[in-house]
C-alpha positions in Angstrom: 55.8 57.0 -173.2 57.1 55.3 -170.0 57.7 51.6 -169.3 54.7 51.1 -167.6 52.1 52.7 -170.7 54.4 50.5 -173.2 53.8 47.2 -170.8 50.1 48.5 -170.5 49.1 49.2 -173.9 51.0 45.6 -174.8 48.6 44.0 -172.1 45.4 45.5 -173.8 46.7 44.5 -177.2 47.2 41.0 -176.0 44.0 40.9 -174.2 42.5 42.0 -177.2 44.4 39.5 -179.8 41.7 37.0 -177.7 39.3 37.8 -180.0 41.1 35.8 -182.7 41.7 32.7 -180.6 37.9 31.5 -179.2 37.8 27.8 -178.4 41.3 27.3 -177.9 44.2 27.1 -175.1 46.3 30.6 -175.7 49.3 32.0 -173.7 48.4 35.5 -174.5 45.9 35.6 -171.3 48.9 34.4 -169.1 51.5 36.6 -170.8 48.8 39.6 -170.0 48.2 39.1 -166.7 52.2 38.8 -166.1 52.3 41.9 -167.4 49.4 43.2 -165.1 51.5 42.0 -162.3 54.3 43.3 -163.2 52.5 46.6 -163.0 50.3 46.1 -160.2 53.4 46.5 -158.2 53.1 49.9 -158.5 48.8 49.9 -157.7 48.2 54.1 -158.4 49.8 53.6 -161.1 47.8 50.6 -162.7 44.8 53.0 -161.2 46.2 56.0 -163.5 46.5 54.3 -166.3 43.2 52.5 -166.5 41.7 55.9 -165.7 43.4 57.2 -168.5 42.7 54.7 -170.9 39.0 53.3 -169.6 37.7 52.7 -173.3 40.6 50.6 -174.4 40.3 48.7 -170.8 36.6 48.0 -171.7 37.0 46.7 -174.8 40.0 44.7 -173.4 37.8 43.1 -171.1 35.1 42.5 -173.3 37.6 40.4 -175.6 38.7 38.5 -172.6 35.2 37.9 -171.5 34.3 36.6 -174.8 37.3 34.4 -174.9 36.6 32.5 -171.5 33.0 32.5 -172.6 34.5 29.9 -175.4 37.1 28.4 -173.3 37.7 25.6 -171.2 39.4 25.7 -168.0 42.7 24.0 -169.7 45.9 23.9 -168.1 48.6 24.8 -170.5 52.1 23.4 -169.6 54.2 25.3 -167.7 51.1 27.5 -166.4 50.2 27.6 -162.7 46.4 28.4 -163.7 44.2 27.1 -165.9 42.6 28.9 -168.6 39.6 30.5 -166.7 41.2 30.6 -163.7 44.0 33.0 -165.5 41.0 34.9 -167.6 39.2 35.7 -163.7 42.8 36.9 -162.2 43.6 39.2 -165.7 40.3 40.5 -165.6 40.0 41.5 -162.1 43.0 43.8 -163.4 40.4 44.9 -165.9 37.6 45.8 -163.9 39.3 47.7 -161.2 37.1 50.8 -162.3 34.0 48.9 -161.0 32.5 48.0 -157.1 33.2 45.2 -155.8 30.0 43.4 -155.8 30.1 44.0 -159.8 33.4 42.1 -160.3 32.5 39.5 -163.2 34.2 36.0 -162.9 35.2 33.3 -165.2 35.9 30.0 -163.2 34.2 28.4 -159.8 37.7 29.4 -158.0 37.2 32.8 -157.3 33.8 34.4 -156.1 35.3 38.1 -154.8 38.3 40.5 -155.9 39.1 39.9 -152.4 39.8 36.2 -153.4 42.2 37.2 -156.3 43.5 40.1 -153.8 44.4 37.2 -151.9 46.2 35.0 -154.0 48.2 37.7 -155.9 49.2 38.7 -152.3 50.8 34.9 -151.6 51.7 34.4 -155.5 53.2 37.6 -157.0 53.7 40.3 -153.0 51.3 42.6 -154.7 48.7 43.6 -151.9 45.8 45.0 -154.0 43.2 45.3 -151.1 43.8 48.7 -150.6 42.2 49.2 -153.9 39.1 46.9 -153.4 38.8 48.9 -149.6 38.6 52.0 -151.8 36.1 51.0 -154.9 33.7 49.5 -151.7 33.6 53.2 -150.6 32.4 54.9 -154.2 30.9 54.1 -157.2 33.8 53.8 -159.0 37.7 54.6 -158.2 38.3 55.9 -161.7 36.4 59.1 -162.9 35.1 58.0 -166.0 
C-alpha cells in the first residue's frame, strides 16, 4: 500500500468517524480535507483512487453530508473555514465521480466545483479545473 492509499483510506475513515459527532464542531472534517489536499496534488491520482474505491467514497460522503446536515457553520480556532464551508471544500473531493451540475453543497459560499477549484487554486497551488473540464464532458470521470 503506498503513501497516497494509506493518506486516502485515513481520509475516508475520518470522513466517516462524522457519523459519531452530529451537532457539534469537529477537526476531523478539516484534518480530511488536508489530507485531500495533500493528495490532490497529484489529481490522476486522487482520480485512481476514488475509481478504485467508489463505494467507500460514497459512504464517506454520505457521512459528511449527514454531518453538515446537523452542523453549524462554526469557526473552530485555528481553522481558516468554518464548518460548512470545510464540509463543501472536503466533499467536492468526494464527489469528483459526479457532473458538474450535480455537485452537492453545504454552505451559501460556494455554488460550483469551479468555485472550490478556485480557491484551492489561491489557498493550497492545486489547479483542479482540469478535472471539472473533464466530468463536464461525460457522465462521470470514474467508470463505476
Amino acid at each position: 500500500m503506498n503513501k497516497f492509499t494509506r493518506k486516502f483510506a485515513q481520509a475516508l475513515d475520518m470522513c466517516n468517524s462524522l457519523e459519531n459527532v452530529k451537532s457539534s464542531p469537529s477537526s476531523l472534517v478539516y484534518e480530511a480535507l488536508t489530507i485531500f489536499c495533500e493528495i490532490g496534488q497529484e489529481p490522476l491520482m486522487l482520480m485512481q483512487l476514488i475509481s478504485d474505491r467508489l463505494p467507500e467514497v460514497k459512504r464517506a460522503f454520505s457521512a459528511l453530508r449527514h454531518y453538515a446536515a446537523s452542523a453549524d457553520n462554526w469557526k473552530i480556532q485555528g481553522f481558516p473555514f468554518g464548518v460548512k464551508d470545510q464540509a463543501s471544500i472536503l466533499g467536492f473531493f468526494l464527489q469528483l465521480d459526479r457532473h458538474p451540475n450535480e455537485f452537492e453543497f453545504f454552505s451559501g459560499n460556494f455554488k460550483t466545483p469551479e468555485d472550490i477549484a478556485k480557491l484551492l487554486k489561491e489557498w493550497k497551488g492545486i489547479d483542479m479545473n482540469i478535472l471539472i473540464r473533464k466530468l463536464g464532458t461525460q457522465d462521470s470521470l470514474v467508470e463505476v
